[in-house]
C-alpha positions in Angstrom: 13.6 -5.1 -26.1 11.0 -2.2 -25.3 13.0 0.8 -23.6 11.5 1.3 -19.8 11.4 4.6 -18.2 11.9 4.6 -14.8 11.1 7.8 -12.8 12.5 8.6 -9.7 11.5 12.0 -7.0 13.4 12.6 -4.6 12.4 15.5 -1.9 15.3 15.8 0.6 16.1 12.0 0.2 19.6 11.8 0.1 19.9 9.2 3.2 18.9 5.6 0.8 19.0 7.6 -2.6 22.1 5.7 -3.2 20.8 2.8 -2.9 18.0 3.2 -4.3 19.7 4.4 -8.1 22.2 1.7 -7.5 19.4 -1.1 -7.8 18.3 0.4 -10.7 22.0 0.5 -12.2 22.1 -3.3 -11.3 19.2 -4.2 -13.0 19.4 -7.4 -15.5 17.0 -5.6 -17.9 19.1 -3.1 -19.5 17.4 -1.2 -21.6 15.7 2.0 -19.0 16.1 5.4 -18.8 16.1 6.7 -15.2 14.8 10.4 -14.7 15.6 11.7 -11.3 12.6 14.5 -10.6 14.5 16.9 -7.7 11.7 18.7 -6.2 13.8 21.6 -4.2 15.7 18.9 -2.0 17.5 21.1 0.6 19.9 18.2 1.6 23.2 16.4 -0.9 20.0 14.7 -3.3 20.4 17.4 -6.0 24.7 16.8 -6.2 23.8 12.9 -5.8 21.6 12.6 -8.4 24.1 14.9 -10.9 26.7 12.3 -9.7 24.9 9.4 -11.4 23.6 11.2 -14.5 27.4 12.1 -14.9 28.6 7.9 -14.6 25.6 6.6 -16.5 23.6 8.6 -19.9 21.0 6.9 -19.3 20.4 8.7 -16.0 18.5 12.3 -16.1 17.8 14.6 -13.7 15.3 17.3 -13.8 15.4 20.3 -11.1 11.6 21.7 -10.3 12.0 25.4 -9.7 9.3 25.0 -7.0 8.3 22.4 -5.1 5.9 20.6 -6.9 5.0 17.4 -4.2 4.6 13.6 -5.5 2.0 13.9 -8.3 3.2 16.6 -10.3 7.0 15.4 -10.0 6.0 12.1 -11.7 4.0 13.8 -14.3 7.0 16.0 -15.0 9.1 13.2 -15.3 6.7 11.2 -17.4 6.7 14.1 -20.0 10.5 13.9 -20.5 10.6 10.3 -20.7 10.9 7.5 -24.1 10.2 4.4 -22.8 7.4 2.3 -24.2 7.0 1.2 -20.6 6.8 3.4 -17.6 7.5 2.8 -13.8 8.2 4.5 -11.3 9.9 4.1 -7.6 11.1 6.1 -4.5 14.4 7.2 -3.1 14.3 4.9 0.3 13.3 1.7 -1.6 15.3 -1.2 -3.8 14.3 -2.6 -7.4 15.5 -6.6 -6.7 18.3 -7.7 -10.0 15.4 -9.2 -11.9 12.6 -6.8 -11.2 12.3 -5.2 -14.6 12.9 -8.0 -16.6 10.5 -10.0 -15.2 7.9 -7.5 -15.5 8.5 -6.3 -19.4 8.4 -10.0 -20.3 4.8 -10.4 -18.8 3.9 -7.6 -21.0 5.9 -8.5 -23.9 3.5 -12.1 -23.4 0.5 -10.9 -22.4 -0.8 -8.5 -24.7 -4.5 -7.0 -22.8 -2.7 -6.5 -19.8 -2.5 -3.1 -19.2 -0.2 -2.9 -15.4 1.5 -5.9 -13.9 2.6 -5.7 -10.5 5.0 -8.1 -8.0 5.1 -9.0 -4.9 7.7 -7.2 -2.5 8.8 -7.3 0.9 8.9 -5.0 4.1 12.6 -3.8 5.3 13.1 -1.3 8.3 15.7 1.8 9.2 18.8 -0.8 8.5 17.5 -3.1 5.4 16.2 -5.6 7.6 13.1 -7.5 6.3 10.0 -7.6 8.7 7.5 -9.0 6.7 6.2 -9.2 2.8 2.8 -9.0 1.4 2.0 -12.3 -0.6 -0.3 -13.2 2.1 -2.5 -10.0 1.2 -6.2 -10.1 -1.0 -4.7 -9.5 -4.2 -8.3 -7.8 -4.8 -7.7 -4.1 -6.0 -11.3 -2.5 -5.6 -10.7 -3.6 -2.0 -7.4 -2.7 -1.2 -4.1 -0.8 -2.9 -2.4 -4.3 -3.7 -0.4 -3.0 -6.2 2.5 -1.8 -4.0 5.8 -0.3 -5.5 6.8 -2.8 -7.8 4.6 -2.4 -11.2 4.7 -1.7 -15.1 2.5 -0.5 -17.4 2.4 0.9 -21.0 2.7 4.3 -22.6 -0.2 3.5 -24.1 -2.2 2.7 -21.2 -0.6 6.4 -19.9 -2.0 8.3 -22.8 -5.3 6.7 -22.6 -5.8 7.2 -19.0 -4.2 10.4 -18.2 -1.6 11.9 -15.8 -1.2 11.5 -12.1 -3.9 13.4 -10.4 -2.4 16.6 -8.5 -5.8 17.0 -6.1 -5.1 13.1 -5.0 -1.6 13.6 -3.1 -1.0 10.7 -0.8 -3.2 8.5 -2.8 -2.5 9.5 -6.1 -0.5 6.4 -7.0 -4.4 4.0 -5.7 -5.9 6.3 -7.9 -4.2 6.4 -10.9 -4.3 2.2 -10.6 -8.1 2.2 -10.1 -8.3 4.2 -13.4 -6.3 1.9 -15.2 -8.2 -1.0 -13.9 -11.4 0.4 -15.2 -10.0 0.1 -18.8 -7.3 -2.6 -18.9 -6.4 -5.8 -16.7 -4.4 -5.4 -14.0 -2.3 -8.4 -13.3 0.4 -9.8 -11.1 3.2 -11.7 -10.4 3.7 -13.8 -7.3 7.2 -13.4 -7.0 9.0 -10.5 -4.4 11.2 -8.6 -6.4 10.8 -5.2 -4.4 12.0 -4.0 -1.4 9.9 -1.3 0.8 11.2 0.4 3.5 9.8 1.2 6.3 11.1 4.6 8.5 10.4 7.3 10.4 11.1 9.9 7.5 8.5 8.3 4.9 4.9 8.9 3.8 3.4 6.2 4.9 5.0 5.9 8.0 4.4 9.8 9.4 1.0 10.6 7.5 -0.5 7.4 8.4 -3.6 8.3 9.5 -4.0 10.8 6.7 -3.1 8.3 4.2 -6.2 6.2 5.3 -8.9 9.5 5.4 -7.8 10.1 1.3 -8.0 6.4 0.9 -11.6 6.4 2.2 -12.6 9.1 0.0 -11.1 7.7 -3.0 -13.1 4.6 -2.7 -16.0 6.8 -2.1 -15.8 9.0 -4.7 -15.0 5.6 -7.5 -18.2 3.6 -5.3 -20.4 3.1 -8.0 -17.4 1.7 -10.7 -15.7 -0.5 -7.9 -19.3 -1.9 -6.6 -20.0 -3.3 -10.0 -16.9 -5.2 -9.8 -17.3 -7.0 -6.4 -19.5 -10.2 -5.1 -22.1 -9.5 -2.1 -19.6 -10.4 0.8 -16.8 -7.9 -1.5 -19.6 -5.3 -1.8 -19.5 -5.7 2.4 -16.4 -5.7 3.4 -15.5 -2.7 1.3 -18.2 -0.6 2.4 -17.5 -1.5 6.0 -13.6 -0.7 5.5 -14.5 2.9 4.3 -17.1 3.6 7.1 -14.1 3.0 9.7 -12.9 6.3 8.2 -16.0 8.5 6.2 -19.3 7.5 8.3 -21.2 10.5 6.1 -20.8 7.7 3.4 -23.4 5.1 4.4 -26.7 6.5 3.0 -24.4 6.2 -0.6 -23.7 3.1 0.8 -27.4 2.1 1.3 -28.7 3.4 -1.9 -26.1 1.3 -4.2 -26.8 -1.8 -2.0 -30.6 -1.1 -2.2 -29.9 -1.1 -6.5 -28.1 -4.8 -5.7 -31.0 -6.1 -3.5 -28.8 -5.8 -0.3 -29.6 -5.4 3.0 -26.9 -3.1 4.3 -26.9 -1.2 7.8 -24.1 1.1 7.8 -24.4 1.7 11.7 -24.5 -2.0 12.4 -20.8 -2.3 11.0 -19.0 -0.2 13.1 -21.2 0.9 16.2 -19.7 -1.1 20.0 -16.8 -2.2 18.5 -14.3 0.1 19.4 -13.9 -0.4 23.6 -11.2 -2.0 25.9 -10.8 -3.2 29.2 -8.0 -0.7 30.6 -7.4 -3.3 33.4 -6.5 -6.0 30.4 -3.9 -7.5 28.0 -4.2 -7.4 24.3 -3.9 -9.5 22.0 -3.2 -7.7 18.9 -4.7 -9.2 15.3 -2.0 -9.0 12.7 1.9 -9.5 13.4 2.9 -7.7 10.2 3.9 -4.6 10.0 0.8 -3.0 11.6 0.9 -5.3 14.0 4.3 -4.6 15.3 3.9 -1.1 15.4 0.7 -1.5 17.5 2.9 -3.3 19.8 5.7 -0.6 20.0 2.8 1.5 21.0 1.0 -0.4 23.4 4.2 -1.6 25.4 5.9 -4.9 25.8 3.7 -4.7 29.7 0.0 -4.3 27.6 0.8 -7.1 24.8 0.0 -10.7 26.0 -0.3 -12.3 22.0 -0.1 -12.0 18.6 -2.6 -13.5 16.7 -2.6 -14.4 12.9 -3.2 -18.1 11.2 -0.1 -17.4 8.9 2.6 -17.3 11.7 0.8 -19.2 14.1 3.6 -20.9 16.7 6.3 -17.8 15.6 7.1 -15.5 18.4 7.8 -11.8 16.8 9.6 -9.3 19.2 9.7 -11.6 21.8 5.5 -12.0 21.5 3.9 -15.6 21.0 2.0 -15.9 17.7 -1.4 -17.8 18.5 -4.1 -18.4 16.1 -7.7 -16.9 15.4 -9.1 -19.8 17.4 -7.2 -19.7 20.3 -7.6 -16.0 20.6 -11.7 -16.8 20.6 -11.1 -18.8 23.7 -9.3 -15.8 25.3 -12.0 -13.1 24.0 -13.3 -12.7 27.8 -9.5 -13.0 29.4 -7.8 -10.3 27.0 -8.5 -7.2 24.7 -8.8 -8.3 21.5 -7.5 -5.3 18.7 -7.1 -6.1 15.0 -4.2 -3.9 13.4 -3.7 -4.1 10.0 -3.8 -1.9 7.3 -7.8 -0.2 7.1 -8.4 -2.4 3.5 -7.7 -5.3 5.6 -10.1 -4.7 8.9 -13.2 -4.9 7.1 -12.2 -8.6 5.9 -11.5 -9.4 9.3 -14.0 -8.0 10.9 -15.6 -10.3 8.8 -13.9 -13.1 9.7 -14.4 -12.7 13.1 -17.7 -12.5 12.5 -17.9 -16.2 11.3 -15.7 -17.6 13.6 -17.9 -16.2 16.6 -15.4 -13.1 17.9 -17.6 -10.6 19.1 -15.7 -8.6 21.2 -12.8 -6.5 19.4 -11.3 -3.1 18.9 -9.7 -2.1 15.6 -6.5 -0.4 17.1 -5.9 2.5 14.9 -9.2 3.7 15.9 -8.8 3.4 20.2 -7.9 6.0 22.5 -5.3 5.1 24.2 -4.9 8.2 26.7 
């Protein structure tokens, strides 16, 4: 049984770092190291985290002197760690029982595989589940399917390198696009991680960041990721990175030109961003995205949800119609797609084929 070393920063996190230890402690793998990487937590996370390491010796804790943000904490607690394979996960989020187990005996089976990565749901504030992603494209050159739930091997570590301190926010996207230029990245379609969604994390309050960095990671990797994706791939992706980095489409043009393609980076994303102040929405996606679009907009501006998977559901009190029915209504209501930017390109796409033709994509509207 391979020792797993499980990192854990913790910045001022001392509100679900409890939990979050615990479902490592309650893991039915047992053979992990857990190195808590303090990075100048000004709240009880530091005394919590000395708590544990004083119960359990195979619980560290390392105190940066300044604060060194995501990338470098991991790195740091990388370096101190034994394990053959290495994880990492956050202070507001939960390990399932059977998470590491599962995941060590993929790799103890499956030899190439360099990362392996689960499934895992969506919980709010209270531990509440909202949604999950199994329904996502499992496609990593299009989107950051990898979530929070994954393992790789030391091995894999040395040969690819450390966590890369210029790629904050998106360090975790790039370091699996690096691996998945050397090594197969695999996964298992089981949830066995909880996420959690609230006001205090990353993704939540630096949303709109998140997705700039994510634009110009897939720019700067272009020429690596387009070699690995089909002609309607090779689309979709370039058209999910304009929505955020327009000064990329003459790249764009000159790598599709190399393919044969005819690609017209204005054509993509030009007219597609107006409403009708006078009208409803219907809002593309009830996942998370979607429900926070609807938070924003109001109960008053939200007629539907629309998405094929929950078709016939109502979510916060909203009927959940399909992609059809919301083609009928295209004239009637405003029509916004909100879901994560890696998924509006895709179905963008997809309204393209079933005859949609007049949308928004919400993140991008002004709504004052």
């Amino acid at each position: 049984m391979k020792k797993v070393t499980i990192v854990l920063p913790v910045y001022n996190g001392s509100k679900y770092l409890r939990h979050s230890v615990e479902s490592v402690i309650a893991q039915t793998y047992q053979n992990w190291e857990l190195i808590i990487v303090n990075d100048c937590s000004s709240d009880a996370s530091p005394q919590i985290a000395e708590e544990y390491a004083r119960r359990d010796s195979r619980i560290r804790v390392i105190h940066n002197a300044d604060n060194q943000k995501l990338p470098k904490s991991l790195n740091i607690g990388f370096a101190a760690g034994a394990g053959e394979y290495l994880t990492w996960t956050s202070d507001d989020n939960l390990y399932h029982s059977r998470a590491i187990e599962v995941m060590a005996e993929y790799l103890d089976r499956h030899e190439p595989c360099g990362l392996v990565y689960c499934d895992m749901e969506y919980i709010d504030h209270a531990g509440r589940v909202i949604s999950d992603n199994r329904g996502n494209d499992h496609n990593l050159f299009l989107n950051d399917c990898v979530g929070a739930c994954f393992l790789y091997r030391k091995s894999v570590a040395k040969s690819v390198g450390t966590y890369d301190p210029n790629k904050f926010l998106v360090e975790d996207y790039d370091y699996w696009l690096r691996i998945s230029f050397q090594y197969p990245v695999e996964r298992i379609p089981e949830i066995l991680y909880s996420y959690r969604f609230h006001a205090g994390n990353l993704t939540a309050s630096r949303e709109a960041e998140i997705a700039e960095k994510v634009a110009a990671l897939k720019t700067e990797y272009l020429e690596p990721i387009a070699k690995r994706l089909n002609e309607r791939e090779f689309i979709a992706f370039c058209t999910g990175i304009l929505l955020n980095k327009p000064d990329s489409g003459p790249q764009m043009q000159r790598i599709a030109q190399k393919r044969g393609l005819a690609f017209d980076p204005e054509a993509r994303v030009l007219c597609r961003n107006s409403f009708d102040s006078a009208q409803k929405f219907i809002i593309f996606g009830a996942g998370v995205q979607g429900q926070r679009a609807r938070r924003i907009l109001g109960a008053e501006r939200t007629a539907y949800f629309a998405d094929n998977r929950k078709s016939g559901q109502v979510i916060d009190g909203v009927e959940v119609i399909s992609a059809d029915q919301a083609k009928s209504m295209q004239e009637t209501y405003n029509i916004t797609i909100a879901a994560g930017y890696h998924f509006v390109a895709e179905i963008m796409e997809q309204f393209e084929q079933a005859g949609i033709t007049r949308y928004s994509v919400f993140q991008l509207l002004n709504l004052t």
